[in-house]
N, C-alpha and C positions, 0 to 999 in steps of 0.2 A: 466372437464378441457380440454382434448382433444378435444372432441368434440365443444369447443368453439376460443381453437387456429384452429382446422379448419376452421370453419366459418371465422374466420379473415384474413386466408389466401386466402379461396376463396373469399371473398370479396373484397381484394385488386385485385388478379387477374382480376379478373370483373373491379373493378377501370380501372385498366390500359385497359383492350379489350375495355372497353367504350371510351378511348381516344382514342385508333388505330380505331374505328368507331365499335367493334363487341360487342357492350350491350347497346347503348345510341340510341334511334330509331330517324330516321330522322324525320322532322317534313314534313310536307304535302305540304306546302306550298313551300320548298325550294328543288332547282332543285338537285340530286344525285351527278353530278358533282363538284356544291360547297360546300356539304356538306365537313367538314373539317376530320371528321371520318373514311369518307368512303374512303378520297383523301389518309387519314396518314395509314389506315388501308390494302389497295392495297398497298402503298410505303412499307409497312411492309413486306409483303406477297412475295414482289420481290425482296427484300431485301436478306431474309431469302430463296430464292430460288435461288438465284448469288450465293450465297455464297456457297450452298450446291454444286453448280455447279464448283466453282473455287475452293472447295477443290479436289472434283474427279477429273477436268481438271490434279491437281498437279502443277497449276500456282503459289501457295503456295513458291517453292522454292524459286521464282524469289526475291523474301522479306530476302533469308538469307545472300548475301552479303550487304544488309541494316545495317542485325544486324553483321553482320562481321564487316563494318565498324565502328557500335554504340562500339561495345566492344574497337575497335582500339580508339576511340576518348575516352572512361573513363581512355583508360591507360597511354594518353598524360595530363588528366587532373588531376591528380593525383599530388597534392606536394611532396612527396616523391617516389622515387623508390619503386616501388613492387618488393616484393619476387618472383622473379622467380622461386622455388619450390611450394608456393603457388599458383599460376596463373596457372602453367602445372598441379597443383591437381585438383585444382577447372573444370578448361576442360575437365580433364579425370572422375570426378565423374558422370556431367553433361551428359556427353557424355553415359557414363556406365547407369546412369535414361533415357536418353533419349531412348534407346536400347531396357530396360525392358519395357518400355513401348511403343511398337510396336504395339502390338494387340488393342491398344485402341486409335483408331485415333486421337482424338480432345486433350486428353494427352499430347500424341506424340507430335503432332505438336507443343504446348505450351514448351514443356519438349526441344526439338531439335532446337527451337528457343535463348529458355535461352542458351543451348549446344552451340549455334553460338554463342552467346554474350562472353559470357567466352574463346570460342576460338581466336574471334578476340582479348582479354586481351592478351592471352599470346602467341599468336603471334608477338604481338607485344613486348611483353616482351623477348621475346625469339631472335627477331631481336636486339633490344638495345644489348643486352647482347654479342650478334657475334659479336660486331661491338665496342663493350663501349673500351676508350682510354683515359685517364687523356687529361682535355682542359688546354693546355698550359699557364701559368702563365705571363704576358706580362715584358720581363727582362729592367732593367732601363737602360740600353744602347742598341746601335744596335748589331745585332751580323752579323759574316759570315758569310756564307751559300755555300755549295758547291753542286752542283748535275747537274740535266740534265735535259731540258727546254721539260715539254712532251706537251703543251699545248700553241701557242698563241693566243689573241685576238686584233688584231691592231683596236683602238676605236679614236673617232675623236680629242679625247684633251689626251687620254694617251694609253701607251700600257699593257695589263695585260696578265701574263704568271702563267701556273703552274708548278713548280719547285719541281722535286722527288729531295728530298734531299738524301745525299750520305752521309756529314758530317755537322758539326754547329759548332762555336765557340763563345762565348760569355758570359758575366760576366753578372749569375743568371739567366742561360735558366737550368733547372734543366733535361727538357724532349727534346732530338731532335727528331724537329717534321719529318711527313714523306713526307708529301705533305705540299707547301705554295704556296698560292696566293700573287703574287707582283705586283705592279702595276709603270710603268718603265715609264720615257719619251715618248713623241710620237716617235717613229721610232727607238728605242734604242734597242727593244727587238728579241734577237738573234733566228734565225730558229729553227722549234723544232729537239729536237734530239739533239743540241748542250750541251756539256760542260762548264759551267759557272761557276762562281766564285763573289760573290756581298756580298756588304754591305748594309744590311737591317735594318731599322726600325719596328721593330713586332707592331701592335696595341693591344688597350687591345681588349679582346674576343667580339665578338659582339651581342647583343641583343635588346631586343624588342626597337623601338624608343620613346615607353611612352606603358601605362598600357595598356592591352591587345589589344597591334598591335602583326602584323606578328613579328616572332621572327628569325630573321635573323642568330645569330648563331648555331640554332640546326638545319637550313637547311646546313648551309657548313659542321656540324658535320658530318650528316649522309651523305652528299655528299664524306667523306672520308679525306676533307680540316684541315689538323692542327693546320694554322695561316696563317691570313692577314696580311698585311705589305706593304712598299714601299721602293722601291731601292734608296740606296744613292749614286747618278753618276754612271754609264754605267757599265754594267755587261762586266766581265772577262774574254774572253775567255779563256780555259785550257785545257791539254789533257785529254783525258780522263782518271778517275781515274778508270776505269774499265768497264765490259761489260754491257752496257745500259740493264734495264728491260725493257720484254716483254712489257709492258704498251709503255714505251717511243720510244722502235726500231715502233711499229704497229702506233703511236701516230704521229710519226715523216712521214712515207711513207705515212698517208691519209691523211696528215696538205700539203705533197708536189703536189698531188693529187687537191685539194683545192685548192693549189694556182694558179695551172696551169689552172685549168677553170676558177678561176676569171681573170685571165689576161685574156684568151681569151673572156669572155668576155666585159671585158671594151677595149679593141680592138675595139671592135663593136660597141659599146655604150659609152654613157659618158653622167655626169652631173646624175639628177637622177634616170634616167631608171635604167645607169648602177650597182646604188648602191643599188637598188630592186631587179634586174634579180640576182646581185652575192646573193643577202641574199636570194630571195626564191630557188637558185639551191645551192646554197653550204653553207647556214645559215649563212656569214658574214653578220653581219648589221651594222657596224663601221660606212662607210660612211653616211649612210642613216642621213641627216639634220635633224636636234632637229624639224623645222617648220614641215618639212615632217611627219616625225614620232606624233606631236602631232595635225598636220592637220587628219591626216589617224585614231587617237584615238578618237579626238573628231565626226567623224564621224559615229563614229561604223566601221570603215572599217581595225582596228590595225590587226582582227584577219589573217588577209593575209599577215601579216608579218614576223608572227611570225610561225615555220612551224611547222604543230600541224596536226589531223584528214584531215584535209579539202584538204592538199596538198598531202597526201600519199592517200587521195583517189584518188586522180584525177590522182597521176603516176600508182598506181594499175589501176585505170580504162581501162586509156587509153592504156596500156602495154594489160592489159585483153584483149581487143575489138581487138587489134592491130595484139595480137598473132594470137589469134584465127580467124581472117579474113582470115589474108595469110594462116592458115593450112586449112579453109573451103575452099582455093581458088584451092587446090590439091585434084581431085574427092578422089583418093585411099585413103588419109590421111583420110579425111573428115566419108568416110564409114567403116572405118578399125582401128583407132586410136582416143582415148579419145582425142580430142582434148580441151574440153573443159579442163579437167583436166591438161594437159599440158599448158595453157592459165594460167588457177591458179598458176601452178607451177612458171610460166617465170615472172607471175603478184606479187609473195613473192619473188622471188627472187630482181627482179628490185627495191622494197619497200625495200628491202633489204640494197642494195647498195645506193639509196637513204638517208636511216638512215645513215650511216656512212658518206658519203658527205656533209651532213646536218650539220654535228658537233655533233652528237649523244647526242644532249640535251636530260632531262627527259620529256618534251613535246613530241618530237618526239619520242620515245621509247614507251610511252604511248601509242600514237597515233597506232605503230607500233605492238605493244601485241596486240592491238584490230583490225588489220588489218587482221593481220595472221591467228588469229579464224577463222574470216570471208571465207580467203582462204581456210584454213582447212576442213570447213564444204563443202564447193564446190567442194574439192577434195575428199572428201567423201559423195558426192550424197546427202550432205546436205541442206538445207533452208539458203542464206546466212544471210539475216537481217533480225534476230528474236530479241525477248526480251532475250531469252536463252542464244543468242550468246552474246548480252550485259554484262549480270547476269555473264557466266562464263570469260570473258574480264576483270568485274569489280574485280574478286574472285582472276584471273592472278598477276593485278595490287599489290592490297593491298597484296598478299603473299608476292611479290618480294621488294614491302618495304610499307611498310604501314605507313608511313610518309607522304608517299604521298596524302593521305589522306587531310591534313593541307594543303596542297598546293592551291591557288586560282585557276591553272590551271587545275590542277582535277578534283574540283568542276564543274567547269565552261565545261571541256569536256564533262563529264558524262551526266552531267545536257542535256545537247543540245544534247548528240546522243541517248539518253534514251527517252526523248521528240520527236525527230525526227525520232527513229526508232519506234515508237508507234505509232505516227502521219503517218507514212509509211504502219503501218498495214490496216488502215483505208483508206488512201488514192490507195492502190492497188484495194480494190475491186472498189471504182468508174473508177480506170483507167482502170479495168478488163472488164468493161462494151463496146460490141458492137457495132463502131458504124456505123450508117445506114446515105444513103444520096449519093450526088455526091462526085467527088475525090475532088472539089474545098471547098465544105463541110467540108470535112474529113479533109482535108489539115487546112483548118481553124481552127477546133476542136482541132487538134493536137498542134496549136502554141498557141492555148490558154489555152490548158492543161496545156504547157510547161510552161505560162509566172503562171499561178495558181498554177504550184509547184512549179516555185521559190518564187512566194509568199510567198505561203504558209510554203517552209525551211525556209526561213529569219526570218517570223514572232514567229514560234514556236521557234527556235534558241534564237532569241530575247526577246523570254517572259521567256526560259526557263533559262537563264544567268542574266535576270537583278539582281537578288535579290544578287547573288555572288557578280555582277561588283560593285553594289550597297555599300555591303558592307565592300568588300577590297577596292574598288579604289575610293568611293564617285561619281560613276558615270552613268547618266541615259544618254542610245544611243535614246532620241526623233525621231532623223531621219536616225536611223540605217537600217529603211526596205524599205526607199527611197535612200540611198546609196547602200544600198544590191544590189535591184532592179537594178539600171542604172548601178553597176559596173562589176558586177558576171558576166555577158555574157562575157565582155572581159577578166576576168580572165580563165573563163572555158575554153572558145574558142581559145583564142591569148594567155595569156600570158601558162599557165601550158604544155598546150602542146608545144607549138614551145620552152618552156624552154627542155623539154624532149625529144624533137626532137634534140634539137643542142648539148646535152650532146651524146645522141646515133651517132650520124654525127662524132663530133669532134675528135676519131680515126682516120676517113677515109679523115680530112679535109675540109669537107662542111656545116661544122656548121656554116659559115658566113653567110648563106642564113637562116639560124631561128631565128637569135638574131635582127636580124629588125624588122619582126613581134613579136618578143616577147615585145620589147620597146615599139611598138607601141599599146599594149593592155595596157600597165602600163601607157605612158601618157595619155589615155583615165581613167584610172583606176584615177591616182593621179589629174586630172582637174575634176572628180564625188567629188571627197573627198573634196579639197578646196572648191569648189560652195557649197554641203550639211555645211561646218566645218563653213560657212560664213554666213549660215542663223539664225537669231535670235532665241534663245535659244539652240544653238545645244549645247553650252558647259554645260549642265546640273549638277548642282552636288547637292547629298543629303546625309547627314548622317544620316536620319533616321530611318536606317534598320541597328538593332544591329544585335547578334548574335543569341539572341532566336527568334528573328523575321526570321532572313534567318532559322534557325532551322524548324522554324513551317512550312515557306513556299517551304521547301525541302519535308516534309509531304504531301502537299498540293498537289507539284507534282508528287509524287509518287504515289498518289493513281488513280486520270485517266491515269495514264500508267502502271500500271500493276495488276488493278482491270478491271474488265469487270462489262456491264450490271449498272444495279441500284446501286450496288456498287462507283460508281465511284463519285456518288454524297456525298459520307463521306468526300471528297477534301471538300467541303465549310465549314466543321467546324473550321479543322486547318487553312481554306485561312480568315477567320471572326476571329480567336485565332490572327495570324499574323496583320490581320489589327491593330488589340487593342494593339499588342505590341509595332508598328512602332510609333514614336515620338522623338523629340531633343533629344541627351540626353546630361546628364550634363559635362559640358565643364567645364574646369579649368581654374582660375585665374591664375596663377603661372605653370610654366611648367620648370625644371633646367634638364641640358642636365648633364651624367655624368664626359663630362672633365670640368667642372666649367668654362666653356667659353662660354656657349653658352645657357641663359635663354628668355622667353618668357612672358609677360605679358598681361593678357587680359586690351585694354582700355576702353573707356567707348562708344566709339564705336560698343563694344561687338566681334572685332576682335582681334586677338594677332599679340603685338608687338616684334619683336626678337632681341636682340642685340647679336651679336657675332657669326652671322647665316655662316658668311665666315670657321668658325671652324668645324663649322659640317653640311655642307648643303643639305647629306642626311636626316640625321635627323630631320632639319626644314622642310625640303620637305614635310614628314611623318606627322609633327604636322598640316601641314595648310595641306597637305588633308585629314588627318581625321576630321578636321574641314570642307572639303567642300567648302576651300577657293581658289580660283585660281590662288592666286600668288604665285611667283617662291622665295627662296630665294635667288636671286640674283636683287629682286625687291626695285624700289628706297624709296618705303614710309615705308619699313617694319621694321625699328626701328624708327618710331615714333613713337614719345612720351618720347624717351631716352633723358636724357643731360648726354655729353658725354664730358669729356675732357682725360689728356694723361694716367690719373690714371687709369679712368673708365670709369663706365656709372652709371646712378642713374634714378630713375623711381619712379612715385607718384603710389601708389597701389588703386585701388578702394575699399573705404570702409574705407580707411586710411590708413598711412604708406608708408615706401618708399622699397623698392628693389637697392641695389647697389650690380654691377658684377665690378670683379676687374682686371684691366690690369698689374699694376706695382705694387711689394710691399709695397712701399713706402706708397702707398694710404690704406694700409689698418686699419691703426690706425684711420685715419680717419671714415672709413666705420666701422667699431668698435664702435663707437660711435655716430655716426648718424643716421647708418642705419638701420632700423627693420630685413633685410633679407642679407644676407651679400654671394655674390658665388663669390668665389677666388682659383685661384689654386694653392692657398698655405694653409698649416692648420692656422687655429687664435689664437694669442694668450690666456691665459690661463683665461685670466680675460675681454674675449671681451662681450662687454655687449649686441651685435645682435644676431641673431639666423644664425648660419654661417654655410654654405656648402663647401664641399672644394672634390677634385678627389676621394680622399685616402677613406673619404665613402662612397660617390657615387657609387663607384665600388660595392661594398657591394649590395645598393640596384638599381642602373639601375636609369632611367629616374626616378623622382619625379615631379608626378601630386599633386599640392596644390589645394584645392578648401575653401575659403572663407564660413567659416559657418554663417550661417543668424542670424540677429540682434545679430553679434556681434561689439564693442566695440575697438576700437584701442588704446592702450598705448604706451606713448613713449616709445623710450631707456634711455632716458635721457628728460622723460617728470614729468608733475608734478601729483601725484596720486592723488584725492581725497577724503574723508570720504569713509571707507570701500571698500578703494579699486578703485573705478570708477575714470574714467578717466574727466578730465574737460579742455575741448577747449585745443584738442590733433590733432597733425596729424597723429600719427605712433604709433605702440601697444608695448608693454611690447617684450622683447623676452623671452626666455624658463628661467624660475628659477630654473628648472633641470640644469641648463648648470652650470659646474663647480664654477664660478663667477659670481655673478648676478648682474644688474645694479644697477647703483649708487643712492640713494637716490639725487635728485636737490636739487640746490641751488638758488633760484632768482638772487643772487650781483653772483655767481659763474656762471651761463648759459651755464650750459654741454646739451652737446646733439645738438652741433648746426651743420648742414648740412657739409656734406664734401666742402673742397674748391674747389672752382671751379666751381658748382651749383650755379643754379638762385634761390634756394628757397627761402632763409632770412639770411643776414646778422649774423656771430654767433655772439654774445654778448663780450663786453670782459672777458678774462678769468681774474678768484683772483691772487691777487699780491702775485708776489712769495718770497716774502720778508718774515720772523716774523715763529715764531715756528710755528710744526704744531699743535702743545698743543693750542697756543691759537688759530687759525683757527678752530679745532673742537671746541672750545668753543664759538666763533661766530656762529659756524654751529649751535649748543643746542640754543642759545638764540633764533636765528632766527626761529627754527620750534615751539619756546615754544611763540612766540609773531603772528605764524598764527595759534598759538592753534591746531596745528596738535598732536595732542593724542591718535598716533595710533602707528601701527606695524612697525618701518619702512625697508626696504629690505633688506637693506646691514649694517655695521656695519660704522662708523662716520670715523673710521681710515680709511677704504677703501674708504671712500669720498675726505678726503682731501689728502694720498696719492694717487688717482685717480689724484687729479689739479694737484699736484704735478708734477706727471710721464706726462701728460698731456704737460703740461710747456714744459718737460725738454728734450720730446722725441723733440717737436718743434723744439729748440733751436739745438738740437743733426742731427736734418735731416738740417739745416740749410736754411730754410724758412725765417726765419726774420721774418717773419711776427707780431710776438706775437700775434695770435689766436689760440685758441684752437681747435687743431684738432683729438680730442677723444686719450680715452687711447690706449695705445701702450705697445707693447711685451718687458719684462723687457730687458735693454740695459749691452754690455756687460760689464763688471765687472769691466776693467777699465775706463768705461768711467760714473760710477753712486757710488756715496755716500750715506751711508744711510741715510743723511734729504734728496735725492732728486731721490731714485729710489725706488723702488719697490713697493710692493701691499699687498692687502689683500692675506692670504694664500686660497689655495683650498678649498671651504666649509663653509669659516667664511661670515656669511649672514648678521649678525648683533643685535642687542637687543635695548632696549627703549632708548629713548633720554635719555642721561646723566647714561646710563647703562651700565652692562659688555656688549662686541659680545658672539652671540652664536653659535654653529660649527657647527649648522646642516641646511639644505640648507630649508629641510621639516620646521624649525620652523618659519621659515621665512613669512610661506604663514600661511595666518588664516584657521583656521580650514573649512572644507566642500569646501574650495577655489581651483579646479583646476588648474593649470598652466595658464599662459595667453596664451605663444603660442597655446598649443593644444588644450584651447578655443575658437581663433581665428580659427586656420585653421586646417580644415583633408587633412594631407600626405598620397597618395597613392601610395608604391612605383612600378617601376616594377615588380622586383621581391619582391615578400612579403618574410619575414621576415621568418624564417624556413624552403624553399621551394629550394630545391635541387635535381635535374636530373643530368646526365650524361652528358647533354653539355653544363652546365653548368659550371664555374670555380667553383674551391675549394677555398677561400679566408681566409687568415688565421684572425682571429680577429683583430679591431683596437687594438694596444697597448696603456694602458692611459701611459698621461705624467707624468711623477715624477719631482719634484724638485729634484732642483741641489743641493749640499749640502750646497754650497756657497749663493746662493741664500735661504734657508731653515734659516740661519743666520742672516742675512742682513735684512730679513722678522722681526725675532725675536726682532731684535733692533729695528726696527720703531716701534711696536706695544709697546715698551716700552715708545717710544716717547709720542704716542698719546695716550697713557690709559688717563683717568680722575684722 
């Protein structure tokens, strides 16, 4: 027996040396080179010789802020909080195997890899937890707010401040928060450092803008933000109510700082240079024009706006070059003293002060961790741009918060200086190369070097960011490396430096003499951008790079940059994995925003229509570019397809069915009754027969993605069912039979269900005379469904039918319409204005029984057996936040409360149903 499991084994083994080319002999006829054997069998051979190689190298490590990051990313994706004692164990077990197992390399390394994974968990566990703070509950009035202004940002339509609170007043703020973001008239918001006093409106908490987008409120969590909001009329000033924090005295002296060099320079400048020069030297971008700002995006050219790596290299650089000239230009200095090291030192320091001028965004600080490595190792007779310096930059980053991680600017740093610093290892030895010739030669060589490494940054930059841009912003740079190209000279040359010249000047006074040329590299800069922004196809967009696809092709780049040799050829598996993943993906019919003001419809055009985009027009923003759509919500065609009148608006659904969003209460009895999908920002009555959305649980779950499920079926609300259920010449589907009160069984001579008023759909019918018992009305109702031979289940109970016309009527006549049509049921009226023949309803749960039979109280007997609901046959709800899934910055929301009848009304009910029994 052994001896035949051997043979089995070597004979597999042989299998497989026969494919890598070492058991299958070449045939005679065909040349060694194309033999396939010999090709797979060599690629094996060096394969397995990289490798032995990049493990002695010890390149190995550069892979564990990889997995540092992988473990940061399981712990965000986690629907529940993890145990922070479990996640510090699991690290330290890890870590304790990884240890013993030292002496045995290939272990080790497996063993210290897992060790990394776990540590990035509960690092990140460990950071939530410093920092976790109950997310404020949004109170149903404004409150007051008193404290001290540490933070402005003067922006082109309003002013936003951040405000240390000191005290808070207000009815049903349970927590006063410590920090709030306000967002103030244009020009209203006082210096920082001042003492204020305002009347705020808190928003509720913010979050993703539809199913896995970026999530907006866990970035202001961990930014330290308590609450959004907005001032009602002009902030207060007042004494102080005490001694300003450290944060706000340090916050207030670089805000004044800042102000002083943007004035100086818009003194110089004006129009757009100036609103450039202030945003790349002191990070104001307020001024900078929506056209500008979206000329310079669709170019590829945003990333010079925004100050990131690219600008603290260039003040490091040239501070570097700058210092160390004038000490090379002192023989004694020059022979006697480190100057280079001093060059570094003046070169962290100046990047220094720059951060804090900047506005000390997390872009910049970013940028700024991974500068000062860099310095570091230079002050220490170190290699400045290695992969190492990278590895230990990225390791800085994610300890100091690992959030940061999720960030699109992150990715998108890393990505291009991990790229670029690889690409840099390769490209040193051909510039290491010799050359020979005349000086006129040379001189040549040199400018075409130069113009082939900026090539060649652009383009690695460019390949190494699309998949990110891709897939946060829906955005491909086509002619990013033709913008790069004609712009980058004048930003290197004119604009960074003479911006860093007139800041060092302007102590002395002569900073008038650099803000010229610094304008004058920006309108060169911003005339490259419009020309590239205005050529055909530059506004590219694509959604079809999900997650797993940038995932894979984050792999893809990872491995020819920090794999050597034949190794580097394992990139084509993951970049051919990523191909297969990329594709459409499924888009939604339906999209409801969570203040019930503001839904979306996809039309048959296959793009979404939005009504109510003025209510939240970040949000819309968010839905059409994760669609890839280029219009703005402030665009004139972007609710077609709405009929809109003062009530609402109403929308035909594809597939069948309508959608009504509602403006005024009044209209909603209506939309009650006509409408399949009902979004209101009010709750609906107890017996509304649509499937109705409303704020109160929206909160609960966040945006709601509806998607249309295939070859299904539409039932009215008030349509006519046929044999077993199917729908016959319907426009609109059934809504949920879950829902408290379900609709009415129709009536041909009664004609419920007919469109809200004010719609173009169809004329409603007239409603039944509201004359004559309602005894004999349900006995008209019995006759009628027993002469269409309908002999089946029907939904609701005969009393709920005709006290539906009923209340129907009488809400009519009560809203005072005149009209006499029927505009769907309505929410029981108050007590003195309804008698029992002519108000009320079925109770909660009474669904109904056979023609000419008792009602029966269960909602379940309603539906025939094996029979799904209609709604959640028709459509899958996606919501944002799914259903169990609770973080930290997250709110805590306490359950809907169900509604009880009133006693009075529990009554009133009792007597009608005495009416209508048979």
């Amino acid at each position: 027996m052994e001896h035949r499991r051997g043979a089995g084994k070597r004979g597999s083994s042989g299998a497989v040396a026969g494919v890598l080319g070492g058991a299958v002999a070449r045939p005679a006829f065909l040349p060694a080179l194309l033999w396939p054997g010999a090709v797979l069998g060599r690629l094996r051979d060096a394969i397995r010789t990289d490798a032995a190689a990049e493990v002695a190298s010890g390149r190995l490590i550069l892979w564990l802020p990889v997995l540092l990051g992988c473990g940061i990313l399981l712990y965000f994706g986690a629907e529940q909080e993890p145990s922070l004692p479990a996640a510090l164990g699991l690290a330290g077990v890890m870590a304790c195997v990884a240890f013993a197992a030292r002496t045995r390399p290939r272990a080790c390394a497996v063993l210290l890899g897992l060790a990394t994974l776990a540590a990035g968990f509960a690092l990140a566990a460990v950071h939530t937890a410093s920092i976790a703070r109950p997310v404020i509950i949004t109170p149903p009035t404004p409150v007051r707010l008193t404290g001290f202004i540490e933070q402005v940002e003067r922006r082109a339509t309003a002013d936003r401040v951040l405000l240390r609170v000191t005290s808070a007043e207000g009815r049903g703020l349970e927590v006063v928060p410590k920090l709030v973001r306000i967002s103030l008239g244009r020009g209203t918001a006082p210096a920082a450092g001042t003492p204020v006093e305002m009347l705020v409106r808190l928003l509720p908490p913010m979050e993703a803008a539809l199913p896995g987008g970026y999530d907006f409120g866990r970035n202001i969590w961990f930014r330290g933000i308590d609450a959004v909001g907005f001032g009602l009329g002009r902030p207060k000033l007042i004494a102080a109510p005490g001694e300003p924090p450290f944060s706000v005295r340090f916050g207030a002296a670089i805000e004044q700082v800042r102000q002083s060099v943007g004035t100086r320079i818009r003194q110089s400048l004006e129009g757009t240079a100036a609103a450039i020069a202030v945003a790349l030297v002191v990070g104001d971008r307020t001024a900078i024009s929506p056209q500008v700002e979206e000329s310079m995006r669709v170019s590829g050219l945003t990333h010079v706006l925004s100050i990131s790596g690219l600008h603290m290299a260039m003040v490091a650089g040239t501070l570097f070059f700058l210092v160390r000239g004038l000490l090379a230009a002192f023989p004694p200095l020059a022979l006697g003293a480190p100057i280079k090291s001093m060059a570094a030192l003046a070169a962290l320091a100046g990047s220094g002060i720059y951060l804090l001028l900047s506005g000390n965004d997390w872009p910049a600080q970013r940028s700024f961790f991974m500068l000062a490595i860099v310095l570091v190792g230079v002050l220490a007779g170190r290699a400045a741009l290695t992969l190492r310096t990278v590895a230990v930059a990225a390791v800085l980053v994610l300890v100091l918060g690992p959030e940061a991680i999720l960030e699109p600017g992150t990715q998108m740093s890393f990505a291009a200086t991990l790229a670029l610093v690889a690409a840099f290892e390769h490209w040193s030895r051909v510039r290491g190369r010799p050359m020979v010739g005349s000086l006129m030669w040379r001189a040549l060589a040199r400018g075409l070097m130069f113009l082939a490494a900026l090539s060649l940054t652009s383009l690695v930059a460019g390949t190494a960011t699309a998949p990110y841009a891709a897939l946060h912003f829906q955005r491909l740079g086509l002619y990013g490396l033709l913008a790069n190209l004609a712009a980058m000279p004048a930003v290197e040359f004119l604009v960074m430096p003479f911006g860093l010249l007139g800041v060092l000047l302007m102590p002395f006074g002569w900073d008038f003499i650099a803000w010229p040329v610094m304008g004058l590299g920006i309108d060169l800069m911003v005339k490259v951008s419009d020309l590239v922004a205005a050529l055909p196809g530059a506004d590219a967009r694509t959604d079809w790079v999900g997650p797993a696809a940038a995932g894979v092709l984050t792999l893809a780049l990872l491995c020819p940059c920090l794999l050597r040799g034949w190794l580097r050829a394992l990139a084509v598996i993951p970049a051919v994995v990523a191909l297969l993943l990329m594709g459409p993906p499924p888009r939604p019919d339906v999209l409801i925003a969570p203040n019930g003001q503001t839904v979306a419809v996809r039309g048959a055009d296959g793009r979404l229509s939005v009504a109510g985009a003025g209510s939240g027009r970040l949000m819309v923003e968010q839905w059409l570019s994760r669609e890839a759509d280029v219009r703005k919500a402030d665009a004139p065609d972007l609710d077609l397809g709405f009929l809109c009148d003062a009530r609402g608006c109403r929308i035909s659904l594809r597939g069948g069915g309508h959608l009504t969003l509602l403006r005024r209460a009044d209209g909603l009895p209506a939309a009650c009754g006509a409408g399949d999908i009902v979004v209101a920002p009010w709750p609906p009555p107890p017996d509304c027969a649509a499937k109705a959305f409303y704020p109160e649980a929206l909160a609960r779950t966040g945006t709601l993605a509806m998607y249309r499920r295939p070859d299904s079926k539409s039932v009215p609300a008030g349509g006519k069912p046929g044999p077993m259920g199917r729908a016959e010449d319907v426009e609109t589907h059934q809504p949920d039979l879950a829902d408290p009160i379900p609709p009415a069984v129709p009536d041909e001579r009664s004609g419920r269900g007919a469109a809200m008023a004010g719609t173009a759909d169809s004329s409603p019918p007239e409603p039944p005379p509201l004359t004559g018992r309602p005894r004999r009305m349900a006995a008209d109702h019995r006759a009628s469904l027993r002469r269409e031979g309908a002999a089946r289940e029907p939904v609701v109970t005969l009393a709920a039918e005709v006290d539906g016309a009923v209340r129907q009527g009488k809400v009519e006549e009560w809203l005072g319409t005149g009209s006499g049509q029927v505009v769907g049921p309505a929410a029981p009226l108050a007590s003195a204005d309804r008698t029992p023949e002519l108000s009320g309803g079925p109770r909660s749960g009474q669904t109904g029984g056979r023609p000419g039979g008792r009602g029966n109280t269960s909602t379940e007997a309603a539906i025939a057996p094996g029979r799904e609901p209609p709604f959640t046959s028709l459509w899958r709800v996606v919501p944002t936040r799914a259903p169990g899934v609770q973080r930290p910055w997250m709110p805590v929301l306490p359950p809907l409360a169900e509604k009880q009848d009133e006693p009075e009304r529990a009554g009133i009910r009792a007597a009608e149903d005495a009416l209508t029994a048979p």
